[in-house]
N, CA, C and O atoms as CSV, one atom per row, in Angstrom:
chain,resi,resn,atom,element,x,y,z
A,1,UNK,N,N,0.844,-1.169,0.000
A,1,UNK,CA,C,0.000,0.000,0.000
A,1,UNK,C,C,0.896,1.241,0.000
A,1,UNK,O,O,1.846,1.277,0.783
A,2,UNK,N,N,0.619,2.399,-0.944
A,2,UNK,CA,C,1.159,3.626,-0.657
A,2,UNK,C,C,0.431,4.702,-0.368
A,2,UNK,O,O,-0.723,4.968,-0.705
A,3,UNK,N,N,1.268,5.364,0.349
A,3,UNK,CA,C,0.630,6.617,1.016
A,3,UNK,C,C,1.105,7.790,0.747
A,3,UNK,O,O,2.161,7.925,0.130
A,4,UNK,N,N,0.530,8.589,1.088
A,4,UNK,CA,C,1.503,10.206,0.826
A,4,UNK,C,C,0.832,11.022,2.400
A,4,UNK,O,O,-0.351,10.853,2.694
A,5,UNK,N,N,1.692,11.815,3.220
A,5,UNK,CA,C,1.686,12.471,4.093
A,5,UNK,C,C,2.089,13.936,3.787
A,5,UNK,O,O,3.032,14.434,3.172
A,6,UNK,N,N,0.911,14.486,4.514
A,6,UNK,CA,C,0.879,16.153,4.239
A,6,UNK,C,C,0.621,16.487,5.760
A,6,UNK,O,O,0.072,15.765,6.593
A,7,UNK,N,N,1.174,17.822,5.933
A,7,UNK,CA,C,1.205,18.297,7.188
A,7,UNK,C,C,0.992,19.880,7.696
A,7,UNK,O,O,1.485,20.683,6.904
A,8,UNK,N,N,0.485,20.352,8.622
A,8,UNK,CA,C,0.252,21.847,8.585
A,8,UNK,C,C,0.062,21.964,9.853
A,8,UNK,O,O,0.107,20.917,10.500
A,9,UNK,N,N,-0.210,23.275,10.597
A,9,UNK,CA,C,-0.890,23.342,11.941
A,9,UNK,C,C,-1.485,23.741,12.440
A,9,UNK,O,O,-2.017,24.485,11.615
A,10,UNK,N,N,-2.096,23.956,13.596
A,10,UNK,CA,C,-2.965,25.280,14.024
A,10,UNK,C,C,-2.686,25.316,15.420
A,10,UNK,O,O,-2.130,24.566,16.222
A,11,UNK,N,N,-3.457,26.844,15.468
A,11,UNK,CA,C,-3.141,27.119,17.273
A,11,UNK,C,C,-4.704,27.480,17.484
A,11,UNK,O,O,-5.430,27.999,16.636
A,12,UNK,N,N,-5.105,27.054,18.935
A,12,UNK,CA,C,-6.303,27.024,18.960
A,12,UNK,C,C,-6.104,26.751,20.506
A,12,UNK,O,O,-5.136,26.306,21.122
A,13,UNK,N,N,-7.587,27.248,20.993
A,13,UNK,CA,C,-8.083,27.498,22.504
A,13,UNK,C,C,-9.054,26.830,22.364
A,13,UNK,O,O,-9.622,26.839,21.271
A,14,UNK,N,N,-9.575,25.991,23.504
A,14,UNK,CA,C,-10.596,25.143,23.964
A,14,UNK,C,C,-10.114,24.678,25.295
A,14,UNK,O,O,-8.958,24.494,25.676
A,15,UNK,N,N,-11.664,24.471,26.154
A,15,UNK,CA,C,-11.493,23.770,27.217
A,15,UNK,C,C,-12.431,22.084,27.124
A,15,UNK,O,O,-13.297,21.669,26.354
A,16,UNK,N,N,-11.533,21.315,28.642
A,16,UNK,CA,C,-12.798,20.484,28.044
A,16,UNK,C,C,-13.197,19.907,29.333
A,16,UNK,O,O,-12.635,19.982,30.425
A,17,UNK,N,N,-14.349,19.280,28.964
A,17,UNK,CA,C,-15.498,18.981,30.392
A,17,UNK,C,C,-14.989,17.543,30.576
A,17,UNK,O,O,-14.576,16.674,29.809
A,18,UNK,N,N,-15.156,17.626,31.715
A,18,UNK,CA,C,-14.848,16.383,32.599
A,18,UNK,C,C,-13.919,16.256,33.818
A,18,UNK,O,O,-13.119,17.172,33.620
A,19,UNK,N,N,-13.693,15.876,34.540
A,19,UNK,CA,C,-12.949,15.536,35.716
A,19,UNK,C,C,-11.390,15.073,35.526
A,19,UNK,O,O,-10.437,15.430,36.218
A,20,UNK,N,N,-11.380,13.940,34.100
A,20,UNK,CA,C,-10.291,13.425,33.527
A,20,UNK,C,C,-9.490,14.044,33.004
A,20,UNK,O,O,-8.378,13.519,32.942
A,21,UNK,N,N,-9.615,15.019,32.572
A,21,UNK,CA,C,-8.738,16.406,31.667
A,21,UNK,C,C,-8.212,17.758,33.036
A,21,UNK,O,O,-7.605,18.821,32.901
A,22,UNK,N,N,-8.694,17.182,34.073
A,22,UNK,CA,C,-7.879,18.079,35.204
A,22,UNK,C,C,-7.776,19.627,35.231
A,22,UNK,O,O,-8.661,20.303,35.756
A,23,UNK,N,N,-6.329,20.347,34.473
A,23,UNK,CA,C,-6.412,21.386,34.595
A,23,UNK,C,C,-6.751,21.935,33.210
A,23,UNK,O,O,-7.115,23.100,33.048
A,24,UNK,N,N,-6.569,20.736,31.861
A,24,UNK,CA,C,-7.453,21.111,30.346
A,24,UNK,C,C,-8.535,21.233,30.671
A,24,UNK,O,O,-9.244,21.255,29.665
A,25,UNK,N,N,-9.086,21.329,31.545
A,25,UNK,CA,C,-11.138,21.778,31.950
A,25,UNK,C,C,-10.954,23.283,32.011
A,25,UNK,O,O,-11.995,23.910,32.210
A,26,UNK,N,N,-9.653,24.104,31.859
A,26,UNK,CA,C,-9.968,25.089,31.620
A,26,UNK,C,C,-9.726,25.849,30.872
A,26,UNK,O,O,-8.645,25.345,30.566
A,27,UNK,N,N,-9.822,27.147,29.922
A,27,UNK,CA,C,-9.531,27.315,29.149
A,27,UNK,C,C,-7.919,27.554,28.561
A,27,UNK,O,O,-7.273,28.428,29.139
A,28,UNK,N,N,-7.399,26.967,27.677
A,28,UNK,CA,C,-6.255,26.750,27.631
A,28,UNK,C,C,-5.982,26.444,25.979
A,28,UNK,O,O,-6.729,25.929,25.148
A,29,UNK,N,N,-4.627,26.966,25.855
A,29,UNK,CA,C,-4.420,27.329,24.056
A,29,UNK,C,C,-3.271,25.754,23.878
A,29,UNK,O,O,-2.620,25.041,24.642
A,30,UNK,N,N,-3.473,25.805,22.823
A,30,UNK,CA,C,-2.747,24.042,21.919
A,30,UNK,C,C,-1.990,24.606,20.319
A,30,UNK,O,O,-2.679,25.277,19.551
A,31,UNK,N,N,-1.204,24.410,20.127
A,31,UNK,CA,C,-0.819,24.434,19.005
A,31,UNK,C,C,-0.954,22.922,18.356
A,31,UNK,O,O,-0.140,22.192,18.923
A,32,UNK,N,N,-1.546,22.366,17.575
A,32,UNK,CA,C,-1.753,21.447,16.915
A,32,UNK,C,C,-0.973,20.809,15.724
A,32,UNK,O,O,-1.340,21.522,14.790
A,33,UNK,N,N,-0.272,20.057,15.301
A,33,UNK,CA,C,0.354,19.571,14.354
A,33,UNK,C,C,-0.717,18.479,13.510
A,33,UNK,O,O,-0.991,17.395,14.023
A,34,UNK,N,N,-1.217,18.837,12.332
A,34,UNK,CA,C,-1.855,17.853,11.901
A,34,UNK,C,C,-1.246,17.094,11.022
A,34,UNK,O,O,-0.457,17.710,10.305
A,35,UNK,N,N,-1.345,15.940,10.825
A,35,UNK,CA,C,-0.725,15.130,9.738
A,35,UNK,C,C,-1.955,14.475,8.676
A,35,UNK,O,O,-3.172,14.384,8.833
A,36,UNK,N,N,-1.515,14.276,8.118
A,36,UNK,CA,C,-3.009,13.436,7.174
A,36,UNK,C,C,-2.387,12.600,5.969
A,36,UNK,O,O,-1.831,12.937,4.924
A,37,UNK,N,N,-2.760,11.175,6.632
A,37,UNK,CA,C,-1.957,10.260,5.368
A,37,UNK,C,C,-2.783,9.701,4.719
A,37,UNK,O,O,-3.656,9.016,5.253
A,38,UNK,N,N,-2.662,9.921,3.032
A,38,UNK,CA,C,-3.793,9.278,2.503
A,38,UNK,C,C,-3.072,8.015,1.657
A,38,UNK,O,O,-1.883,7.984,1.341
A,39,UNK,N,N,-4.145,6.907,1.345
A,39,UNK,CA,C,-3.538,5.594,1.173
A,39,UNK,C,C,-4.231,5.678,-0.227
A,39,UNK,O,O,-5.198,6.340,-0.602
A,40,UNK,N,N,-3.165,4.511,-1.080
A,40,UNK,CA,C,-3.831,3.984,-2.193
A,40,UNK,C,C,-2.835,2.579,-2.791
A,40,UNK,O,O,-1.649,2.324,-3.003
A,41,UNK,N,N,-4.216,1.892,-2.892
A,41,UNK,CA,C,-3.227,0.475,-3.396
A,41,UNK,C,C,-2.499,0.213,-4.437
A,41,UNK,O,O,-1.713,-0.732,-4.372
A,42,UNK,N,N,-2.600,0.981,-5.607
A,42,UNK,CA,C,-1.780,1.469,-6.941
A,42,UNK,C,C,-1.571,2.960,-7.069
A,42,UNK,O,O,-2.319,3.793,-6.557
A,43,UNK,N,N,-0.111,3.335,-8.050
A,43,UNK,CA,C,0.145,4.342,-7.687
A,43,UNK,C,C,-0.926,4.597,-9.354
A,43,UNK,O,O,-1.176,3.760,-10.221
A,44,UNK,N,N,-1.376,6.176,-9.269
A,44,UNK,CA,C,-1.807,6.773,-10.261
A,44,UNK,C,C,-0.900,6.460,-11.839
A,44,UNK,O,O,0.223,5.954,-11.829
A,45,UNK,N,N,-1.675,6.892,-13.223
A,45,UNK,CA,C,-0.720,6.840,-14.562
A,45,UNK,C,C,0.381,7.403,-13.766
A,45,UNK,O,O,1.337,6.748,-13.350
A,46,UNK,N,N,0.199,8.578,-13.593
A,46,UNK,CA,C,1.526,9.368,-13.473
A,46,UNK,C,C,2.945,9.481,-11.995
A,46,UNK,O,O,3.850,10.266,-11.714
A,47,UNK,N,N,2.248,7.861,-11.273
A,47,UNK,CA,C,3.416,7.067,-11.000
A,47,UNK,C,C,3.024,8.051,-9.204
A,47,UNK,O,O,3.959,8.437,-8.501
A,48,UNK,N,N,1.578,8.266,-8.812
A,48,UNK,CA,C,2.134,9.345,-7.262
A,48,UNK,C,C,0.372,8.233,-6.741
A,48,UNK,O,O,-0.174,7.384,-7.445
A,49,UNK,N,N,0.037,8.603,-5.641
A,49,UNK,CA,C,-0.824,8.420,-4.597
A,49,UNK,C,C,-1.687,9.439,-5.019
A,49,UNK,O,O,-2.548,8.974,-5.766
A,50,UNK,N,N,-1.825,10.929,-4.794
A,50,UNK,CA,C,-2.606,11.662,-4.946
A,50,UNK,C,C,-1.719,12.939,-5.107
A,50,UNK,O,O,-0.533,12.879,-4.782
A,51,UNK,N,N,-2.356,14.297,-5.684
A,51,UNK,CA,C,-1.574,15.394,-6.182
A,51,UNK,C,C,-1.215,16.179,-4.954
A,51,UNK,O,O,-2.003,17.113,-4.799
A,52,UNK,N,N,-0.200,16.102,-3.946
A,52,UNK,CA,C,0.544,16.599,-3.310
A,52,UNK,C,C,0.083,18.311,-2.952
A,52,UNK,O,O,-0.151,18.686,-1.803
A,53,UNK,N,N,0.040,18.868,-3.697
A,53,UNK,CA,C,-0.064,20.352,-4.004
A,53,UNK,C,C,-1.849,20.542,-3.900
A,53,UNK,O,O,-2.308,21.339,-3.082
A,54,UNK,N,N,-2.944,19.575,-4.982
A,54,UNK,CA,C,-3.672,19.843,-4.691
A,54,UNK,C,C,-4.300,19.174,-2.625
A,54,UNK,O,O,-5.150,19.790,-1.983
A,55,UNK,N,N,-3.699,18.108,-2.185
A,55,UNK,CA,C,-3.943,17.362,-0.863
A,55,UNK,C,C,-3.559,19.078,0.104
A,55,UNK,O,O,-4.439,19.552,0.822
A,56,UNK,N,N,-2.267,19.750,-0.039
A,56,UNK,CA,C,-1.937,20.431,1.051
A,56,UNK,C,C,-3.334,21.861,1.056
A,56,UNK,O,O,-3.599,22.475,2.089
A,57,UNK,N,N,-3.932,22.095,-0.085
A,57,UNK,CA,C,-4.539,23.007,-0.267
A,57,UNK,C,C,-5.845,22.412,0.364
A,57,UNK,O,O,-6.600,23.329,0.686
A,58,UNK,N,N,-6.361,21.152,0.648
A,58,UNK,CA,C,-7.446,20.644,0.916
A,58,UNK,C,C,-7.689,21.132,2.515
A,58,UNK,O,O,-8.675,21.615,3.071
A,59,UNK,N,N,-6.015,20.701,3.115
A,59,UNK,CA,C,-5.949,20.606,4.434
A,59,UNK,C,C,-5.718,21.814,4.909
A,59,UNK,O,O,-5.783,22.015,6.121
A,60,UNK,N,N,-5.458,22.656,4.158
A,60,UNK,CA,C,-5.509,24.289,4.718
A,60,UNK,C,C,-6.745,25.089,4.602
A,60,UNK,O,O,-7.118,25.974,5.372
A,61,UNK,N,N,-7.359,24.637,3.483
A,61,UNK,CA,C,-9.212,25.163,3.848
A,61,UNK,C,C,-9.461,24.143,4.715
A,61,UNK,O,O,-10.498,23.747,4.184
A,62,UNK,N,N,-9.282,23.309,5.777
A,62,UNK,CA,C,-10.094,22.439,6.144
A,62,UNK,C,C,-9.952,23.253,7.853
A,62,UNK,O,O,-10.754,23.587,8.724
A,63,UNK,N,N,-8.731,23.295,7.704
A,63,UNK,CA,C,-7.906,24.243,8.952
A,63,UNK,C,C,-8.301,25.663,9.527
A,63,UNK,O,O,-8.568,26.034,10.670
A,64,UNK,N,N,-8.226,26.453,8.064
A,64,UNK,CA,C,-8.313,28.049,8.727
A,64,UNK,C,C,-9.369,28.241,9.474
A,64,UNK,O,O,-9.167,29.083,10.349
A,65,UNK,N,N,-10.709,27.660,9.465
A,65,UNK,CA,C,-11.855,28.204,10.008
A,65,UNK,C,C,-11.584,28.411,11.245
A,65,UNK,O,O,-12.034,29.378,11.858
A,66,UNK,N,N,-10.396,27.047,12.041
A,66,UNK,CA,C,-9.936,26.594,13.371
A,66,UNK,C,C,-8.948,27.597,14.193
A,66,UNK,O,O,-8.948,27.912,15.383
A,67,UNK,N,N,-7.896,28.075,12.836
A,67,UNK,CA,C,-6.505,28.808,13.620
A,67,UNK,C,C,-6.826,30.243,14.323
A,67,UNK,O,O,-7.466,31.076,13.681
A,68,UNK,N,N,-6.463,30.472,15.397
A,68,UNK,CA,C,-6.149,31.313,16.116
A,68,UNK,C,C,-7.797,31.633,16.982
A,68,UNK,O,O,-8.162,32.679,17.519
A,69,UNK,N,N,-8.546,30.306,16.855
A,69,UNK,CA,C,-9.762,30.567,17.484
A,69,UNK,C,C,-10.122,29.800,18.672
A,69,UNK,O,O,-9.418,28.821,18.918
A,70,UNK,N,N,-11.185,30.098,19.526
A,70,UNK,CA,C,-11.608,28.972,20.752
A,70,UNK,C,C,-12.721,28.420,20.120
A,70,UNK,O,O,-13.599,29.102,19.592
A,71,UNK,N,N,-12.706,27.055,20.163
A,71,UNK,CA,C,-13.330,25.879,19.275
A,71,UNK,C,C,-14.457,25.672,19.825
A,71,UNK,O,O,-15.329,25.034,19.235
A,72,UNK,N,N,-14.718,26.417,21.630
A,72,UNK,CA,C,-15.849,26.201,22.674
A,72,UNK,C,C,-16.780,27.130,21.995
A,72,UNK,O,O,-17.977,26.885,22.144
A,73,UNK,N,N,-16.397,28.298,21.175
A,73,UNK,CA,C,-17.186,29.203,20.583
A,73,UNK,C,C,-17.673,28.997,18.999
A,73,UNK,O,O,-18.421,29.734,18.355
A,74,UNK,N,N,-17.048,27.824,18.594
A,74,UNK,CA,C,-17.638,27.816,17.054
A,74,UNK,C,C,-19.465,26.804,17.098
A,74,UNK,O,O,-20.024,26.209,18.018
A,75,UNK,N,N,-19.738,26.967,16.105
A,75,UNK,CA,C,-21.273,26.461,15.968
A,75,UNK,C,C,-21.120,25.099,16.122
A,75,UNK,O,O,-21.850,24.430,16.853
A,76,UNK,N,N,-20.060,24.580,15.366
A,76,UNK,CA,C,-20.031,23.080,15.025
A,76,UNK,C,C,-19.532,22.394,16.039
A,76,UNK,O,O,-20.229,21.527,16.568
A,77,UNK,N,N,-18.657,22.573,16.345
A,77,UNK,CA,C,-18.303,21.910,17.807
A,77,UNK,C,C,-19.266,22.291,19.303
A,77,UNK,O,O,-18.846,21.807,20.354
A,78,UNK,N,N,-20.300,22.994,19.334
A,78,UNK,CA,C,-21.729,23.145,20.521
A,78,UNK,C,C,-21.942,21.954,21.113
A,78,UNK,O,O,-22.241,20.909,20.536
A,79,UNK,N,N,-21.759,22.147,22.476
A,79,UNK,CA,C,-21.901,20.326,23.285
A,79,UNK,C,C,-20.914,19.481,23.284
A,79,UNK,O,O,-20.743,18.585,24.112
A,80,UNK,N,N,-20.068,19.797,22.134
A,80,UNK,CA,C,-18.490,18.441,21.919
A,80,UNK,C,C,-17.586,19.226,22.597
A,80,UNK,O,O,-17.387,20.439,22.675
A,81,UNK,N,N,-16.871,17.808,23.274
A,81,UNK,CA,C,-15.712,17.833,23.632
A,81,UNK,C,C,-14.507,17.745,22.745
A,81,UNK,O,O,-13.937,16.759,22.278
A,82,UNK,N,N,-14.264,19.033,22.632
A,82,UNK,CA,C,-12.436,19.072,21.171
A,82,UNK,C,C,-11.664,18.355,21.749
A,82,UNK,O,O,-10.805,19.142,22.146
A,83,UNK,N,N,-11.357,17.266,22.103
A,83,UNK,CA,C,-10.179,16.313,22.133
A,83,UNK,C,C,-9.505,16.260,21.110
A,83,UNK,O,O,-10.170,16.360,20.079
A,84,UNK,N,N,-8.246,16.121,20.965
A,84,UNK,CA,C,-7.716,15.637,19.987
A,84,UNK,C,C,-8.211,14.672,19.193
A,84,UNK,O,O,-8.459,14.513,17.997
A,85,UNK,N,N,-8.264,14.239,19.921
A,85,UNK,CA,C,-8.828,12.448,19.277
A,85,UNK,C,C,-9.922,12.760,18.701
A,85,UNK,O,O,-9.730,12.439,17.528
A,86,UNK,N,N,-11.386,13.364,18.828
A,86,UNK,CA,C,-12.746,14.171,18.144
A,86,UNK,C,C,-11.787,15.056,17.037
A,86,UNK,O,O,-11.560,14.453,15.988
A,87,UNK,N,N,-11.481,15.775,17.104
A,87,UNK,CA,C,-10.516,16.875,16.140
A,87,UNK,C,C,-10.062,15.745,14.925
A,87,UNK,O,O,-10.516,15.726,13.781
A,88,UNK,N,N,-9.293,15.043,15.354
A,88,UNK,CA,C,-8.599,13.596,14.302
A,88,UNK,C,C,-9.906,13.145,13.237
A,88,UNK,O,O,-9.858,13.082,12.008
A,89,UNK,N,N,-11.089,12.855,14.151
A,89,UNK,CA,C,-12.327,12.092,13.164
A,89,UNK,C,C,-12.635,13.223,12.460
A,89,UNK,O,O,-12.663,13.125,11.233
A,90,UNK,N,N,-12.921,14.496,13.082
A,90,UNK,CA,C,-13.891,15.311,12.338
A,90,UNK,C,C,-12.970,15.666,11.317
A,90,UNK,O,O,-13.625,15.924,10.308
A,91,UNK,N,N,-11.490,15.828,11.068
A,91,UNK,CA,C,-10.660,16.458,9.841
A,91,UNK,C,C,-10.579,15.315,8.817
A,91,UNK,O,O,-10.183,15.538,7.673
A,92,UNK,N,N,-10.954,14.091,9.224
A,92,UNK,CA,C,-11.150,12.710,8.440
A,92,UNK,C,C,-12.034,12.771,8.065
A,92,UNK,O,O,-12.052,12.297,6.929
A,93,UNK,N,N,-13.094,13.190,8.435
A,93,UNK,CA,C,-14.176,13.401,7.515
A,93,UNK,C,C,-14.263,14.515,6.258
A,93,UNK,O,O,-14.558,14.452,5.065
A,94,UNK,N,N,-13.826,15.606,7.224
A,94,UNK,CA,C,-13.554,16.429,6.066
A,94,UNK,C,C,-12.836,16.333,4.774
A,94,UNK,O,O,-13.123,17.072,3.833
A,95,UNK,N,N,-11.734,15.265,4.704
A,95,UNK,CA,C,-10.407,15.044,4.226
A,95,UNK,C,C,-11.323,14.185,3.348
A,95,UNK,O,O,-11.472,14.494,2.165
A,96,UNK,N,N,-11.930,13.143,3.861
A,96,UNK,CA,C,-13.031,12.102,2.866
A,96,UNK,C,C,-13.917,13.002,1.755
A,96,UNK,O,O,-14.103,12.817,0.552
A,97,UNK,N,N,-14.277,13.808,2.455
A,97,UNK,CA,C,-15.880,14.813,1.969
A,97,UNK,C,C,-14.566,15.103,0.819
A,97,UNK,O,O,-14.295,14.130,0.116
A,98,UNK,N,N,-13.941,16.071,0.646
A,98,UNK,CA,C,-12.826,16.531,-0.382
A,98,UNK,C,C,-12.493,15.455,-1.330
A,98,UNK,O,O,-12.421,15.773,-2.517
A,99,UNK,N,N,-12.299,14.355,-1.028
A,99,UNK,CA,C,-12.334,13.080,-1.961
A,99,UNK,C,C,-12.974,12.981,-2.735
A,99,UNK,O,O,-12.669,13.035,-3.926
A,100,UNK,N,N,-14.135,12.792,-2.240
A,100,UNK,CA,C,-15.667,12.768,-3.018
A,100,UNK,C,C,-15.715,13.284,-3.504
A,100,UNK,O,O,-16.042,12.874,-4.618
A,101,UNK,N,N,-15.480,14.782,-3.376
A,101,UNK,CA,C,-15.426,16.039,-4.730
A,101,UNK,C,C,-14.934,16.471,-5.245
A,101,UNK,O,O,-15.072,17.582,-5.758
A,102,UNK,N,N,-13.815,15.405,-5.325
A,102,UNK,CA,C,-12.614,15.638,-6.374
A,102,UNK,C,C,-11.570,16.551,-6.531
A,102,UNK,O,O,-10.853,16.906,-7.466
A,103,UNK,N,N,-11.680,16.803,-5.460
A,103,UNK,CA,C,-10.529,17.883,-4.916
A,103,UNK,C,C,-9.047,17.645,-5.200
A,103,UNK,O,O,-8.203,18.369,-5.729
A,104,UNK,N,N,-8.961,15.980,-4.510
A,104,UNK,CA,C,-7.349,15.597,-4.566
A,104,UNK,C,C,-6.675,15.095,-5.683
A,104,UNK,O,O,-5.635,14.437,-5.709
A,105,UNK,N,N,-7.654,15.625,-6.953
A,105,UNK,CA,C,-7.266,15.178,-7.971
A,105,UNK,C,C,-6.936,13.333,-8.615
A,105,UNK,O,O,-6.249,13.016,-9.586
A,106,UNK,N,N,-7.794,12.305,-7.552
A,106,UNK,CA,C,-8.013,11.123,-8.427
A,106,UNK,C,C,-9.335,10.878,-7.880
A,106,UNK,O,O,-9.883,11.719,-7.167
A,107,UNK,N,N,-9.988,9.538,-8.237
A,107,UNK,CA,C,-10.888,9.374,-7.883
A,107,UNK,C,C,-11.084,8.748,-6.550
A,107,UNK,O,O,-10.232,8.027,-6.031
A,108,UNK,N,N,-12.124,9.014,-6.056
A,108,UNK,CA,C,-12.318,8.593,-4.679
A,108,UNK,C,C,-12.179,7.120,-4.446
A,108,UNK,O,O,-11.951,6.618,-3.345
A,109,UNK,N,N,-12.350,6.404,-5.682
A,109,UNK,CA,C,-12.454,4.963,-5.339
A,109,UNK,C,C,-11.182,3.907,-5.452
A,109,UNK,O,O,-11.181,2.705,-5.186
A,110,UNK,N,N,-9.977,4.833,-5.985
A,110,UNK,CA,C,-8.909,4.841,-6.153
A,110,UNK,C,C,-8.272,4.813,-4.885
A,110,UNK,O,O,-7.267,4.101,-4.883
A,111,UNK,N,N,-8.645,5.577,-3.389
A,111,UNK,CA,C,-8.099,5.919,-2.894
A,111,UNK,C,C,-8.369,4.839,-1.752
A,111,UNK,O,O,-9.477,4.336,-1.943
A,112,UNK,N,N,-7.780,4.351,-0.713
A,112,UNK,CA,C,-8.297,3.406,0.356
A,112,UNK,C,C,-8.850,3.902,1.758
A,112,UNK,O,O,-9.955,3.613,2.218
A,113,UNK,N,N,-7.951,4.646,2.313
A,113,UNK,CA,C,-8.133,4.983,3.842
A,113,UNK,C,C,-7.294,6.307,3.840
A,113,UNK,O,O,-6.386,6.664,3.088
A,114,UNK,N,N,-7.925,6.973,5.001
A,114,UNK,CA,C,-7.395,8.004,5.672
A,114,UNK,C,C,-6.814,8.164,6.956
A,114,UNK,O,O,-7.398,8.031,8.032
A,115,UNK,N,N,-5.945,8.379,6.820
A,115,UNK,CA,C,-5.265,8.413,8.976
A,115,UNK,C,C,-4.831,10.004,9.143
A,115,UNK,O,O,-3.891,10.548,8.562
A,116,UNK,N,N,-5.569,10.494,9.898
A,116,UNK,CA,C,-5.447,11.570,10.697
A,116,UNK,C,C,-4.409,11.791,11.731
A,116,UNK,O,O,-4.637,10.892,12.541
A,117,UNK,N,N,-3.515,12.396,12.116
A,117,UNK,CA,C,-2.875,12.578,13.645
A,117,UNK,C,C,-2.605,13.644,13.697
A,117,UNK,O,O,-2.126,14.396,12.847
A,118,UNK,N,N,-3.012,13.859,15.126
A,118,UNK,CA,C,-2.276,15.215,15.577
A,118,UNK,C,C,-1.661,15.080,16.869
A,118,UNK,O,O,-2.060,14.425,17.833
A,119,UNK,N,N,-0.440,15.926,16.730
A,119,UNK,CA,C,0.908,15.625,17.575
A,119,UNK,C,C,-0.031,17.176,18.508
A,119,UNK,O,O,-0.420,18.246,18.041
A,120,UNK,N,N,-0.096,16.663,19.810
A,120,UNK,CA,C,-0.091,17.976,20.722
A,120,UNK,C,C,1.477,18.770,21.061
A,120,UNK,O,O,1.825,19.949,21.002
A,121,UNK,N,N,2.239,17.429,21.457
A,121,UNK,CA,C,3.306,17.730,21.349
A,121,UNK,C,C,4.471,16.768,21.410
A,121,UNK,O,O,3.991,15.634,21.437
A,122,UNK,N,N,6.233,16.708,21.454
A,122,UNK,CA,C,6.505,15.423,20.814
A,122,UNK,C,C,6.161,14.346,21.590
A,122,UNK,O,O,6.297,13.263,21.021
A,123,UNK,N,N,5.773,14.316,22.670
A,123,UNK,CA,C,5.504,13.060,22.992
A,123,UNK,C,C,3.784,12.299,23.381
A,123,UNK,O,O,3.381,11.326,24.020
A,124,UNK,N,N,3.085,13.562,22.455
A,124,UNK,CA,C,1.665,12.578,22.913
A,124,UNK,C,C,0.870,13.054,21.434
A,124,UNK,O,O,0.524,14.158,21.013
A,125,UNK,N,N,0.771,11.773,20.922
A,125,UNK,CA,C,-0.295,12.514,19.526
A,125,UNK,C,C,-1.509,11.175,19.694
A,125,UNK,O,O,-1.390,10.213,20.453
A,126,UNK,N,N,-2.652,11.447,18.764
A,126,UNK,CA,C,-3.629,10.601,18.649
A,126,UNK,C,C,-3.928,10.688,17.094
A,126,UNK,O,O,-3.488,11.633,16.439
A,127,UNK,N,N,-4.693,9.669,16.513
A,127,UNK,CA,C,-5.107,9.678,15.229
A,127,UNK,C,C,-6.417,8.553,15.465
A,127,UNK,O,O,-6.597,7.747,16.377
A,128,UNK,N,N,-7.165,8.834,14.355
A,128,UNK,CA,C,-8.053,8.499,13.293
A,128,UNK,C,C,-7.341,7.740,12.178
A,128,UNK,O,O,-6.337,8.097,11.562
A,129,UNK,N,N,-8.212,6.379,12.010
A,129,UNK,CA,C,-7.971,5.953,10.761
A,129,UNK,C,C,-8.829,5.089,10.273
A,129,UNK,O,O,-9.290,4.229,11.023
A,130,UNK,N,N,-9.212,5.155,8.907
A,130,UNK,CA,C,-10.658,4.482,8.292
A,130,UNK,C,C,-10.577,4.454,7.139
A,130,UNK,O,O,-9.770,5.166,6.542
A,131,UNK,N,N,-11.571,3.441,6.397
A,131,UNK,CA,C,-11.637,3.606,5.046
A,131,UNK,C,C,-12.416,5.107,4.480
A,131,UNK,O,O,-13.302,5.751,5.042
A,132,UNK,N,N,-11.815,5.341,3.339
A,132,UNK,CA,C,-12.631,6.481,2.732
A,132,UNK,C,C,-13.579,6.508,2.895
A,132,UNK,O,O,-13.938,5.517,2.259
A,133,UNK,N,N,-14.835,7.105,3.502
A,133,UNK,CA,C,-16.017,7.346,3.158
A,133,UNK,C,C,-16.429,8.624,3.046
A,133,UNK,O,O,-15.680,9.496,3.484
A,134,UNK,N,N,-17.622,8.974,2.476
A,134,UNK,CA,C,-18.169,10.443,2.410
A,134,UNK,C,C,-19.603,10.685,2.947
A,134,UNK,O,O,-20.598,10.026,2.646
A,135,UNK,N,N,-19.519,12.090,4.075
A,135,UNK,CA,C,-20.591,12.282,4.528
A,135,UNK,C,C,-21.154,13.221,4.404
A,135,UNK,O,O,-22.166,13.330,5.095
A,136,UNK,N,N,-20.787,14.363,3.469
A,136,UNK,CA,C,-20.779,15.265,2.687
A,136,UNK,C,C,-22.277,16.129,3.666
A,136,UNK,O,O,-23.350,16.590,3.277
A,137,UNK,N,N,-21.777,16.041,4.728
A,137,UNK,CA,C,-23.143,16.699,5.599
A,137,UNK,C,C,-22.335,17.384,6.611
A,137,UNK,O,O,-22.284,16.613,7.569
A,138,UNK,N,N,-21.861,18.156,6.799
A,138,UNK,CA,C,-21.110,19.039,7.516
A,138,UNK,C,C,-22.211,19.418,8.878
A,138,UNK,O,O,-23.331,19.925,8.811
A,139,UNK,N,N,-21.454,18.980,10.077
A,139,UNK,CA,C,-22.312,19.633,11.451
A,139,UNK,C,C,-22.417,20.980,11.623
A,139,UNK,O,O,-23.023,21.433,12.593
């Protein structure tokens, strides 16, 4: 199987509910490292996984809405807890939805799975990983 990995980041404020997250229950800023590896079991005619240039442009509209904001205040995240790990699925979805519409320049059915990670920092990251699907229904 081959893959191609693209990467970018964001900085972002959120708190989160629960007892388990300690002193993250309060409001507190993250710089985020996202990674996003997309898979495919043959490489394209022109010998790649997916178009590099068009993948990094996917993941930077997928991003800006996020950078330099508190995530407790956006519409879509209302009631969720931004964990990393929630953050990982929901940019996998997004990353899928872009598939579907032909964004990354092959076809969606071409493509196998998506793995998400984001590094909080070097020593603790989480990811998402799944087959392509599309839910083209944005929360």
């Amino acid at each position: 199987m081959y893959s191609v990995e693209i990467n970018d980041h964001i900085m972002i404020a959120h708190s989160l509910k629960g007892e388990v997250f300690g002193p993250a229950s309060q409001l507190h800023g993250l710089t985020a490292h996202v990674h996003v590896a997309i898979f495919a079991e043959e490489l394209d005619e022109n010998g790649i996984v997916i178009d590099i240039g068009n993948a990094l442009a996917v993941l930077e509209e997928i991003l800006r809405p996020f950078n330099y904001k508190n995530l407790d205040e956006l519409p879509q995240f209302k009631g969720r807890n931004t964990t990393v790990d929630f953050l990982c699925s929901y940019i996998y979805q997004r990353v899928s939805d872009a598939a579907y519409l032909h964004k990354l320049g092959r076809e969606p059915s071409e493509l196998s799975k998506v793995r998400v990670t984001i590094a909080e920092n070097p020593d603790a990251r989480a990811s998402y990983e799944a087959p392509l699907t599309a839910a083209l229904a944005h929360e």
